[in-house]
VOBA-1610 file (N, C-alpha, C; in pm, whole numbers, padded with zeros to 5 digits, always signed):
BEGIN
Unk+05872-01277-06616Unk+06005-01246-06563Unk+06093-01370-06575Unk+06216-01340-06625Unk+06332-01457-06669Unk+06413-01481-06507Unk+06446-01544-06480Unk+06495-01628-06328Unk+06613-01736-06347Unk+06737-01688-06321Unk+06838-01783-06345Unk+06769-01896-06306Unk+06867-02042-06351Unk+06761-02134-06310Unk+06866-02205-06226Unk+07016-02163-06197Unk+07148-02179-06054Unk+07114-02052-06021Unk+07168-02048-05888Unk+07200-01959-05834Unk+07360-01918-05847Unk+07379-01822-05909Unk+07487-01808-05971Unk+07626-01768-05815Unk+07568-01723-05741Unk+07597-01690-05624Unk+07740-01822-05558Unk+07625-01922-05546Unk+07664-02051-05521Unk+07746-02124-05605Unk+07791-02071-05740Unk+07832-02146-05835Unk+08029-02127-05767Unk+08075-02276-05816Unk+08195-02324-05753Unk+08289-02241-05809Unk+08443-02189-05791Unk+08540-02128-05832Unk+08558-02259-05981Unk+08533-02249-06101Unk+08529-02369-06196Unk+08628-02304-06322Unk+08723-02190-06275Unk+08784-02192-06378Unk+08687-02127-06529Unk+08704-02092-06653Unk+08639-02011-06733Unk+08587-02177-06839Unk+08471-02166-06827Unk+08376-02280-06897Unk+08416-02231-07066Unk+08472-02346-07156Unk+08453-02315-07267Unk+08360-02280-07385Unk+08343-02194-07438Unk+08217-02126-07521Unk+08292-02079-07658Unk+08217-02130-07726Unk+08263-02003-07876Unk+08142-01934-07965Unk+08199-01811-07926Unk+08047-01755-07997Unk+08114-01607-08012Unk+08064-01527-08106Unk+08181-01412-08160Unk+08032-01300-08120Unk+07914-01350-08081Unk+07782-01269-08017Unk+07785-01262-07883Unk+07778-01194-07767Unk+07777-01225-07652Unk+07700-01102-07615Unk+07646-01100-07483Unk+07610-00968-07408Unk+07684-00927-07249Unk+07761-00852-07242Unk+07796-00789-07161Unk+07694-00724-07078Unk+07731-00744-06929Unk+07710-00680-06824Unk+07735-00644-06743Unk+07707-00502-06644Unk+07798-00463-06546Unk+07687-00406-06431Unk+07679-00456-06274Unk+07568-00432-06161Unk+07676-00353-06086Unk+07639-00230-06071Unk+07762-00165-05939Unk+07665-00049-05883Unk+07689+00003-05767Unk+07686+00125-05733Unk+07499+00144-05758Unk+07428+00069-05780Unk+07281+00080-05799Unk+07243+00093-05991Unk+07335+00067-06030Unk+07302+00099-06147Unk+07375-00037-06271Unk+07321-00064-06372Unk+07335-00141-06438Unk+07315-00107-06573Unk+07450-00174-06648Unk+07472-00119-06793Unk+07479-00259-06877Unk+07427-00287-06966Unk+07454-00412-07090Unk+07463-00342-07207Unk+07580-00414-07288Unk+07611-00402-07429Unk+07584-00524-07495Unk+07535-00481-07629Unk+07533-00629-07694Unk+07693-00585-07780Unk+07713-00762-07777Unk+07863-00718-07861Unk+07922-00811-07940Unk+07969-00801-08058Unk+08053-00861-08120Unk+08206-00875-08130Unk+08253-01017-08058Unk+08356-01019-08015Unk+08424-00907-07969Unk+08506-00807-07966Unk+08542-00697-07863Unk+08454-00523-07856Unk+08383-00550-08011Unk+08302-00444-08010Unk+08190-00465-07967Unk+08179-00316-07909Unk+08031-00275-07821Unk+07953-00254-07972Unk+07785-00307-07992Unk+07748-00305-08120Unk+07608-00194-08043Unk+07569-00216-07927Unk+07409-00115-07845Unk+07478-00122-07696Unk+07443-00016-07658Unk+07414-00011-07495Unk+07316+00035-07457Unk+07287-00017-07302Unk+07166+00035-07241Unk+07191+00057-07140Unk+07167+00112-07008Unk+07117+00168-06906Unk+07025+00183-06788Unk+07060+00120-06668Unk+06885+00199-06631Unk+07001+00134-06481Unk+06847+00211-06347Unk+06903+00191-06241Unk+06857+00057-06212Unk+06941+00028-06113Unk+06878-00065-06051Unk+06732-00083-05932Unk+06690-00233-05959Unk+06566-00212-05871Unk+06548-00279-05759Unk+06689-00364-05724Unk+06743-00428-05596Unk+06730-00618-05696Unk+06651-00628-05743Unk+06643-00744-05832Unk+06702-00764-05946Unk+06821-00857-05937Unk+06918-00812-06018Unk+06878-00884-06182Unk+06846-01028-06144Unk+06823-01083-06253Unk+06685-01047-06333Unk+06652-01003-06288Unk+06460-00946-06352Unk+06527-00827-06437Unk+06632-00716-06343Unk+06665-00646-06419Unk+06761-00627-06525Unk+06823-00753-06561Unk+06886-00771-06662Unk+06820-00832-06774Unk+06717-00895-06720Unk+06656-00932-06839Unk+06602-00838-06885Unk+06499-00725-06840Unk+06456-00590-06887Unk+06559-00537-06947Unk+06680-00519-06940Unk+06781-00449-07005Unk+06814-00528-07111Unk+06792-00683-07121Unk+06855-00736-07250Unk+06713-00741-07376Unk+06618-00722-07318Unk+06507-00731-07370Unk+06519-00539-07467Unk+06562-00463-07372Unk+06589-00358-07543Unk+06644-00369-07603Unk+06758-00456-07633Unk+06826-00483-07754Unk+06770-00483-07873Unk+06788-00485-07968Unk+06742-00480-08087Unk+06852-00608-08138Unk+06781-00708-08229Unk+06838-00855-08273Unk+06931-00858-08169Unk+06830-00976-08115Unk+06970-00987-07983Unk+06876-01169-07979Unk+06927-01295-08053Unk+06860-01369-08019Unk+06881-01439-07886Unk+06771-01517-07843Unk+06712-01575-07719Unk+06858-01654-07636Unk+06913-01685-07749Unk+07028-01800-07686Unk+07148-01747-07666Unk+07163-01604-07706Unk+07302-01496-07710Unk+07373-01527-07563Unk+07492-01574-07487Unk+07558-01582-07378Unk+07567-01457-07339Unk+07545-01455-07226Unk+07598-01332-07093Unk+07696-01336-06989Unk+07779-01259-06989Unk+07875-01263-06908Unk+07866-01150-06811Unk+07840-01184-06675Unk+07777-01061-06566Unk+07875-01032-06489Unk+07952-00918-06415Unk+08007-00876-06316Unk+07894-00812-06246Unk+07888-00858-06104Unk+07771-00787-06007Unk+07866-00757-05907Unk+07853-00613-05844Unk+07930-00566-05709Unk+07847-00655-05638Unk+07725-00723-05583Unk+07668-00764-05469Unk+07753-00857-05405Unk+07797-00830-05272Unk+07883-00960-05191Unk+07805-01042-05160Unk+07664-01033-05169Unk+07626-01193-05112Unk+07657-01225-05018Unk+07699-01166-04934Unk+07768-01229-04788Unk+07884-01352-04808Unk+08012-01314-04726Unk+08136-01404-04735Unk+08206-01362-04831Unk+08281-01521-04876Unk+08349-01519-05017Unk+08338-01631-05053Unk+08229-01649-05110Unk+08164-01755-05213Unk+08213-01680-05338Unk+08244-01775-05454Unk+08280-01692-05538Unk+08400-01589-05573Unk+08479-01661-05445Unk+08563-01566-05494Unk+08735-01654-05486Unk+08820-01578-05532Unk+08970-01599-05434Unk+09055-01519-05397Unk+09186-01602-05330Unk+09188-01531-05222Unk+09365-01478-05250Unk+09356-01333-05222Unk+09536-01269-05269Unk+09606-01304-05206Unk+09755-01260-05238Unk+09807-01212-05380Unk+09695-01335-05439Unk+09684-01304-05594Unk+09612-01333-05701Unk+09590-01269-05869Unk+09617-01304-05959Unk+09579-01266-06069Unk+09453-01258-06136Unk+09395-01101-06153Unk+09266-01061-06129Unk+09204-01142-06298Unk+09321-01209-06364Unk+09250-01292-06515Unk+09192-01422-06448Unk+09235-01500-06298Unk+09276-01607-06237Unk+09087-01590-06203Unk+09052-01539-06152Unk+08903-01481-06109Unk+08822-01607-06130Unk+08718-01640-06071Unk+08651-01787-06074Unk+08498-01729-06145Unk+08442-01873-06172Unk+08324-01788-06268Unk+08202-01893-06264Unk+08077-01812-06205Unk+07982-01923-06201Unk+07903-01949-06341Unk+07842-02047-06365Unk+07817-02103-06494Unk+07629-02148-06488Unk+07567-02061-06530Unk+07417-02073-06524Unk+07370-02057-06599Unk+07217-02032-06608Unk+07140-01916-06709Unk+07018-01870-06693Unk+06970-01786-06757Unk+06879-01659-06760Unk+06768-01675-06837Unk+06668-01745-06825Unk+06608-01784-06955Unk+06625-01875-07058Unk+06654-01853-07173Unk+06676-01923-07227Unk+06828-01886-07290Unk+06905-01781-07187Unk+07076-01733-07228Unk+07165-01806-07156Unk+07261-01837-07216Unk+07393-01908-07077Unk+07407-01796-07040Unk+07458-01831-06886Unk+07483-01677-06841Unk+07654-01750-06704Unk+07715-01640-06771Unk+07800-01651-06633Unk+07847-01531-06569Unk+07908-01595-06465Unk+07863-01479-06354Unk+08021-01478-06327Unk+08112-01312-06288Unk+08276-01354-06262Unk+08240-01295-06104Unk+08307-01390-06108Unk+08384-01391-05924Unk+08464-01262-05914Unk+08548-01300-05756Unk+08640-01141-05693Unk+08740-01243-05657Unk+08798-01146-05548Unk+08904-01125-05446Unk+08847-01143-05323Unk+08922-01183-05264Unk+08900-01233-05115Unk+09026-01197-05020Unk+09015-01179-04897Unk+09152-01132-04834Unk+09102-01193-04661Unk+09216-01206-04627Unk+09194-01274-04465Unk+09228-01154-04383Unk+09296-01128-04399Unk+09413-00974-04319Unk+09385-00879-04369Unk+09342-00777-04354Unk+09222-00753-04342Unk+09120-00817-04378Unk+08990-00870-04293Unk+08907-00919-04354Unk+08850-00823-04498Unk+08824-00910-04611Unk+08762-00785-04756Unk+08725-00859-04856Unk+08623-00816-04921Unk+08534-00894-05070Unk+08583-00765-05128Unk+08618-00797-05274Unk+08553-00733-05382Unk+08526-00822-05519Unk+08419-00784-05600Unk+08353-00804-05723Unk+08369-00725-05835Unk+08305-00648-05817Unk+08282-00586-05946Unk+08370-00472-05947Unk+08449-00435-05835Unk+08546-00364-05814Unk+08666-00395-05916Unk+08725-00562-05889Unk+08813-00701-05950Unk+08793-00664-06080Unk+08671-00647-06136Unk+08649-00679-06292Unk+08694-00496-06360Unk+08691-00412-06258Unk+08741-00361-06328Unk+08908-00255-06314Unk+08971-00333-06213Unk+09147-00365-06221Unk+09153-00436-06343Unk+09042-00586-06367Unk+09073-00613-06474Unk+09096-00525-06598Unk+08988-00470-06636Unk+08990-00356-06769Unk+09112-00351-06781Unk+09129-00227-06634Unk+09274-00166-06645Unk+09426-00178-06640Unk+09417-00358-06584Unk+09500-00385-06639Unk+09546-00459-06778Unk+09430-00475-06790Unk+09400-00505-06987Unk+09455-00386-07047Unk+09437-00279-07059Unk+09493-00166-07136Unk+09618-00100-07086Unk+09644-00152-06971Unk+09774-00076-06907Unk+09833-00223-06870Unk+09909-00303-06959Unk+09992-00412-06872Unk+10136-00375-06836Unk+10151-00498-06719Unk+10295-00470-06695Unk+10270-00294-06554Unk+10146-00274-06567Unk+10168-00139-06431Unk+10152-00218-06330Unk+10246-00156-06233Unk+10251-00170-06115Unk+10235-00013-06058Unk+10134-00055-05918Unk+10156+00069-05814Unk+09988+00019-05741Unk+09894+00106-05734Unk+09790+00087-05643Unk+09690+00188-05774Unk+09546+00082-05723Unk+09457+00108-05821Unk+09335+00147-05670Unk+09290+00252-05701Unk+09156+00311-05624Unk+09074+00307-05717Unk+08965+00192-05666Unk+08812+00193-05703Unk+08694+00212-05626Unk+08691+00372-05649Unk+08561+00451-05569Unk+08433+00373-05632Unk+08376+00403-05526Unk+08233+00292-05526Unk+08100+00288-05411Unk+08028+00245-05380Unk+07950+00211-05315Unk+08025+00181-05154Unk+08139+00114-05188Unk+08249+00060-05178Unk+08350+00068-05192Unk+08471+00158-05132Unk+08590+00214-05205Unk+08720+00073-05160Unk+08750+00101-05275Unk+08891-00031-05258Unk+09008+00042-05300Unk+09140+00019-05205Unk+09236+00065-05252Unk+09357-00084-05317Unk+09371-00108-05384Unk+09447-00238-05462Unk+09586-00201-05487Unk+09678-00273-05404Unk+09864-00273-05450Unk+09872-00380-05545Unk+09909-00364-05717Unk+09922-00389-05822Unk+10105-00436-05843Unk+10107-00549-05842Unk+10254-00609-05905Unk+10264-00681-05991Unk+10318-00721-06045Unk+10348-00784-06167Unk+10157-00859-06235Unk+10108-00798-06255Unk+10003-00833-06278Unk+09869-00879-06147Unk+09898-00886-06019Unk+09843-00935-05923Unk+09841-00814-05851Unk+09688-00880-05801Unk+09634-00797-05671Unk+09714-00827-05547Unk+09838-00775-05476Unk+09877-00862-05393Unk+09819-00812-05253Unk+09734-00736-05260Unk+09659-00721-05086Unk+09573-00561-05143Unk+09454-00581-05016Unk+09333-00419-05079Unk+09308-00356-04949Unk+09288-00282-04921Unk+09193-00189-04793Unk+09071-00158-04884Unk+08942-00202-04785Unk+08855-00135-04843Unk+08747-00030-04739Unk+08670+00061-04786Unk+08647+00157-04725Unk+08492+00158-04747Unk+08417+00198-04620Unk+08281+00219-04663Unk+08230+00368-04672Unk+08346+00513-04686Unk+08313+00606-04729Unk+08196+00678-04820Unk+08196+00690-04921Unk+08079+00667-04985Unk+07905+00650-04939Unk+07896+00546-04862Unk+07802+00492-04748Unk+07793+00542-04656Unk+07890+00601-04578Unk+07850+00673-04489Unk+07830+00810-04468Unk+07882+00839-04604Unk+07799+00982-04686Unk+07642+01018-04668Unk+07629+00877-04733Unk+07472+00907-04743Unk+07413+00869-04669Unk+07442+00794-04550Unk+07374+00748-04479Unk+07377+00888-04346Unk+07526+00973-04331Unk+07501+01061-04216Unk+07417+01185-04298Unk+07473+01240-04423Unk+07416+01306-04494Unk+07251+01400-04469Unk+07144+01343-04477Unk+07056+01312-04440Unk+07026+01412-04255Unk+07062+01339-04159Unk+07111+01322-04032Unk+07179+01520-04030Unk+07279+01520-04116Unk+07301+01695-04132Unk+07268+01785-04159Unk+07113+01783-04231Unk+07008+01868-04303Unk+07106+01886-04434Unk+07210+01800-04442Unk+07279+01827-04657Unk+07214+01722-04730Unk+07187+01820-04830Unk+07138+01823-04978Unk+07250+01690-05062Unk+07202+01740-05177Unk+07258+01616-05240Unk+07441+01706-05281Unk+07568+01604-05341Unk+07628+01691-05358Unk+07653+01760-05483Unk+07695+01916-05420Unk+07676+02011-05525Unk+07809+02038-05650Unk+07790+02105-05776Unk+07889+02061-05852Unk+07960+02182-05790Unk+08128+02114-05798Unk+08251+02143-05730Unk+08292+02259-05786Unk+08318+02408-05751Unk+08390+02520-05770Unk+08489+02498-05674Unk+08555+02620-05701Unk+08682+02655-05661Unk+08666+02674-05456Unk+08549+02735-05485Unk+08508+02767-05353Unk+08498+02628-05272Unk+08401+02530-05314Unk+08363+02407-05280Unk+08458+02303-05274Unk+08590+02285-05342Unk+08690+02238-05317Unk+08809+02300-05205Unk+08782+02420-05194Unk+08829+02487-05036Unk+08797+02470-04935Unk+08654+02433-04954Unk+08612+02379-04798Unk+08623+02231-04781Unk+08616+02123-04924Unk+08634+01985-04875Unk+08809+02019-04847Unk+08874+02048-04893Unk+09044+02035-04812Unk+09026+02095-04689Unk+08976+02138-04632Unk+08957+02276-04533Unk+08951+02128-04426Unk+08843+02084-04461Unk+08776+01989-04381Unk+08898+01856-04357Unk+08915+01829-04454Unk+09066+01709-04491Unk+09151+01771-04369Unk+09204+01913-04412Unk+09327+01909-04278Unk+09244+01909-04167Unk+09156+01948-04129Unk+09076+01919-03998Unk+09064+01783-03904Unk+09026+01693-03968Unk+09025+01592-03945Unk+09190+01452-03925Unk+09306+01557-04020Unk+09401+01462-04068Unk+09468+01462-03973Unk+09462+01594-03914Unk+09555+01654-03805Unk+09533+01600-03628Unk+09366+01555-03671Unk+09327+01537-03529Unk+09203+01441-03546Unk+09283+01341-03577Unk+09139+01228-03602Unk+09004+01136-03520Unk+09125+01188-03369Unk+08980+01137-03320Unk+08870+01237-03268Unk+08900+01355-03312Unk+08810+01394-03335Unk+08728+01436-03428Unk+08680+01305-03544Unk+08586+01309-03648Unk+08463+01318-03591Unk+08392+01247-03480Unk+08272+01285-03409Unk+08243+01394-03383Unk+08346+01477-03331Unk+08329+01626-03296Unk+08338+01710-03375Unk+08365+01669-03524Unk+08366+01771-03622Unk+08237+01743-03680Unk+08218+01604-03695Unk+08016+01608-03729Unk+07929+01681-03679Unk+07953+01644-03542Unk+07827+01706-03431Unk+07820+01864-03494Unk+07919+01976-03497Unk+07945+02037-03549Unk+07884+02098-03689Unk+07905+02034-03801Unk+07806+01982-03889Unk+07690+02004-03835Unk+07617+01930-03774Unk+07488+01864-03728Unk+07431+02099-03746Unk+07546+02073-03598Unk+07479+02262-03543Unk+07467+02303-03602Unk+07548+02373-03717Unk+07556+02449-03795Unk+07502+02442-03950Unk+07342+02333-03943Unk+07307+02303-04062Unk+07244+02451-04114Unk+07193+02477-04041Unk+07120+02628-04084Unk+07180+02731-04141Unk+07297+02712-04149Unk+07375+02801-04200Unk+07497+02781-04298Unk+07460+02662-04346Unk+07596+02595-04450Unk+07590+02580-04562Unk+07439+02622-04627Unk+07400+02640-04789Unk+07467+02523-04852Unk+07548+02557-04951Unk+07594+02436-05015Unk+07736+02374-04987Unk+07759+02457-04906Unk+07919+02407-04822Unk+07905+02295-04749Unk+07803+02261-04665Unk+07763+02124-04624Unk+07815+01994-04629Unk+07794+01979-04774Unk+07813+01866-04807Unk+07999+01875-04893Unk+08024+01961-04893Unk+08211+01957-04913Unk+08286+01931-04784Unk+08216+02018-04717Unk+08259+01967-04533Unk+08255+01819-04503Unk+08129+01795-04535Unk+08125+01633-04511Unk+08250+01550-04560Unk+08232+01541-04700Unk+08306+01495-04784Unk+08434+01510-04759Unk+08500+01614-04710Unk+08633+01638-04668Unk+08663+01583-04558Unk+08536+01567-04417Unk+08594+01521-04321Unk+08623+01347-04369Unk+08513+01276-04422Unk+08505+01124-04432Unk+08634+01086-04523Unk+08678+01188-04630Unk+08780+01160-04743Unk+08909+01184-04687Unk+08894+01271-04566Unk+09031+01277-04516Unk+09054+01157-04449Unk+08957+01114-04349Unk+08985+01013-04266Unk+09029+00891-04320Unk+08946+00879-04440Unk+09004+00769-04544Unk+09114+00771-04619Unk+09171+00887-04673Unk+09304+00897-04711Unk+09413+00868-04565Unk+09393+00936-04477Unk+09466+00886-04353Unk+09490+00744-04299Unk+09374+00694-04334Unk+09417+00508-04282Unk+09473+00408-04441Unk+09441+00476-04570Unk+09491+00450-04700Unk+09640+00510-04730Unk+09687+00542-04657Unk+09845+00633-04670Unk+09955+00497-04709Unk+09938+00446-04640Unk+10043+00305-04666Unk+10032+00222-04812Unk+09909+00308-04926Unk+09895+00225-05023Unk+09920+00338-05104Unk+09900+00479-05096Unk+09896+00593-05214Unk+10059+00639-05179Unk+10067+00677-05036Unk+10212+00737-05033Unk+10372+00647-05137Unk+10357+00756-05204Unk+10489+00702-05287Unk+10462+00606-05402Unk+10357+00560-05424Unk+10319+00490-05546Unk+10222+00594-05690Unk+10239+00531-05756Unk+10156+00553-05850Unk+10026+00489-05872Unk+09938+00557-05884Unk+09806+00571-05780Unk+09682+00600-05968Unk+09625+00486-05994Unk+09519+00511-06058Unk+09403+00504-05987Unk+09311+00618-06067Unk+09127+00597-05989Unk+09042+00591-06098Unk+09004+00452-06039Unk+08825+00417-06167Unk+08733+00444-06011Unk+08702+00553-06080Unk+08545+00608-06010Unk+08459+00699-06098Unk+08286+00673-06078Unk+08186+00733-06135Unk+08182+00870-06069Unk+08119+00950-06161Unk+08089+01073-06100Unk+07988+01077-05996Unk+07957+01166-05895Unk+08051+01268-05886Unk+08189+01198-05808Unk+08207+01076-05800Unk+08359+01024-05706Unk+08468+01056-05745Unk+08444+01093-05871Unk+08596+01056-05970Unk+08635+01194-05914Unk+08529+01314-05909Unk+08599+01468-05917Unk+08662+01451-05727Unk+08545+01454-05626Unk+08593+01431-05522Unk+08711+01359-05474Unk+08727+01268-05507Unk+08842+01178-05506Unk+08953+01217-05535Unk+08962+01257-05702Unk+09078+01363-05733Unk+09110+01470-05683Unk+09039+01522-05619Unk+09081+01697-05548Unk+09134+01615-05410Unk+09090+01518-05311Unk+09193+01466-05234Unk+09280+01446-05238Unk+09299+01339-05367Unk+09436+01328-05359Unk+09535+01403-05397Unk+09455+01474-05491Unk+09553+01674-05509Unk+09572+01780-05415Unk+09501+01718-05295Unk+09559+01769-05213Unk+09665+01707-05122Unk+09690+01582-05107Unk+09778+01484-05095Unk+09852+01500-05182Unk+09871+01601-05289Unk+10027+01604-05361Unk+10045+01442-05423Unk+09990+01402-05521Unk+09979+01254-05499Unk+09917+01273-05714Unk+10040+01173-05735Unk+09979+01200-05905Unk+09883+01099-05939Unk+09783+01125-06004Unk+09681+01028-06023Unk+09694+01056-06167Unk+09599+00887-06226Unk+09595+00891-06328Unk+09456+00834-06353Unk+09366+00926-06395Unk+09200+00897-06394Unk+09136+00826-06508Unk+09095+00774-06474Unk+09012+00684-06572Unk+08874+00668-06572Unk+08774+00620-06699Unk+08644+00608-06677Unk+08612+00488-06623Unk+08503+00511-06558Unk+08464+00353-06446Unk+08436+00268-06592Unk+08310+00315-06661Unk+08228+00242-06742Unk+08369+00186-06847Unk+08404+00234-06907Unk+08490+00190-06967Unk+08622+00060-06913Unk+08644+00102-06810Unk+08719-00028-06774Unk+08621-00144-06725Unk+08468-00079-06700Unk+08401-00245-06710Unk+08396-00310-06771Unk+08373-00283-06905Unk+08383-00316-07021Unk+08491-00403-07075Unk+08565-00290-07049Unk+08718-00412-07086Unk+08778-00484-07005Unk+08725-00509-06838Unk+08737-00656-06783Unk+08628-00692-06824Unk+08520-00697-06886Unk+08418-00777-06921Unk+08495-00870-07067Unk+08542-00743-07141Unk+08615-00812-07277Unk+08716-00904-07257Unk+08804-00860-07102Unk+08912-00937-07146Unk+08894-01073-07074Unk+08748-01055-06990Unk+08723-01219-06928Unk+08685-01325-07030Unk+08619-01222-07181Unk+08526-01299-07298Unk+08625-01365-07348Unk+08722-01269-07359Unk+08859-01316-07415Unk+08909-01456-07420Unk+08911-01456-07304Unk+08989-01568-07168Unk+08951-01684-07213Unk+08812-01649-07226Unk+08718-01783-07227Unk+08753-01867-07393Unk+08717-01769-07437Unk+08693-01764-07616Unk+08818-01851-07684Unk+08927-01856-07641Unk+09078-01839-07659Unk+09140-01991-07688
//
């Protein structure tokens, strides 16, 4: 097993270390799951896949190890969602998400660096791998302004100006899905009909209208597991997504509102905010990792 030999964690805000190399390997840790490309300068040349196994660096080396010609000394450039606790690694908004700090290690016998986040005092808030991919999107979309939602493990809502993150709410929705989930006798969630998107809004005005009573609409839940088949878990989802659109109103109302989220978030997410009357403009997660991964290689390369 390959073992950074810094702790990349610890590594200082140092600005983008100079490198030139037109070979590199891309990587992206989010949401339990982890993707590497090998690549030549902006093209993806292989990708791979697999979940995660809580060990991040063991499992990147397993992932760089299927490559096919991928030699020993090829540089890596990693975005990991893990906060690590604090904000080591990070800085702090307003901020320009190219501005991002970057630790400088390696993996074996690969340089490896690691990109930093965002940091916020008011509300206290980390994000990582969230950061890297506003980056993408604002790599392919410059010059937008409005608010960027990155559903996640971790949901972040980001107000976007002239290129800067200038302040985020972030949400542990998602998490507390799965964590009450469980606790309700619901299943995993089921794919979204017409029907199943009636009951997560159903649930949305329930909760929007009368929020403190979200406890009392669980308990509720709880009773009535025996009898909720696959509606369950849209109920859920509607009560936690409403509550979260309700304290996120000050960042979607009246802006223009993009969402990088994985499935199933991206569909859930969008039927909220379609029900919020609220225009979104959807995007693929994986893909804007990628291209804050490219446009950090960029940065560096330049």
């Amino acid at each position: 097993m390959c073992a950074a030999s810094a702790d990349p964690s610890s590594a200082s805000p140092a600005g983008y270390p100079a490198i030139k190399s037109a070979n590199w390997i891309a990587a992206d840790h989010a949401d339990g799951r982890i993707m590497v490309w090998l690549m030549h300068e902006g093209e993806a040349r292989q990708q791979v896949s697999a979940q995660s196994s809580g060990e991040l660096m063991a499992d990147v080396t397993a992932m760089i190890s299927e490559l096919r010609d991928c030699p020993a000394d090829t540089p890596i450039l990693l975005s990991d969602d893990s906060l690590r606790g604090g904000d080591t690694g990070t800085i702090t908004v307003p901020a320009k998400v190219a501005a991002r700090p970057m630790g400088d290690a390696t993996l074996g016998t690969h340089p490896l660096r690691l990109l930093g986040g965002l940091s916020q005092a008011t509300p206290p808030a980390v994000m990582r791998g969230a950061c890297n991919r506003i980056a993408g999107f604002l790599s392919l979309n410059p010059d937008w302004d409005g608010v960027i939602c990155v559903a996640g493990a971790t949901t972040h809502w980001a107000l976007i100006s002239a290129n800067e993150v200038v302040s985020f709410q972030s949400f542990l929705t998602p998490q507390l899905w799965h964590g009450l989930a469980p606790c309700l006798g619901i299943g995993g969630t089921p794919v979204y009909d017409r029907a199943q998107r009636a009951e997560l809004t159903a649930s949305m005005d329930t909760v929007q209208s009368k929020p403190e009573a979200l406890a009392a609409r669980l308990a509720e839940l709880q009773a009535t597991q025996g009898a909720q088949g696959n509606t369950g878990a849209a109920r859920l989802w509607g009560l936690l997504l409403g509550a979260e659109l309700s304290a996120a109103r000050p960042y979607w109302l009246g802006q223009n509102v993009a969402l990088i989220a994985p499935a199933p978030l991206d569909t859930l997410y969008q039927a909220a905010l379609d029900h919020q009357g609220v225009p979104v403009t959807r995007t693929d997660a994986d893909r804007m990792a990628l291209a804050g991964l490219v446009s950090a290689w960029r940065a560096m390369t330049s």
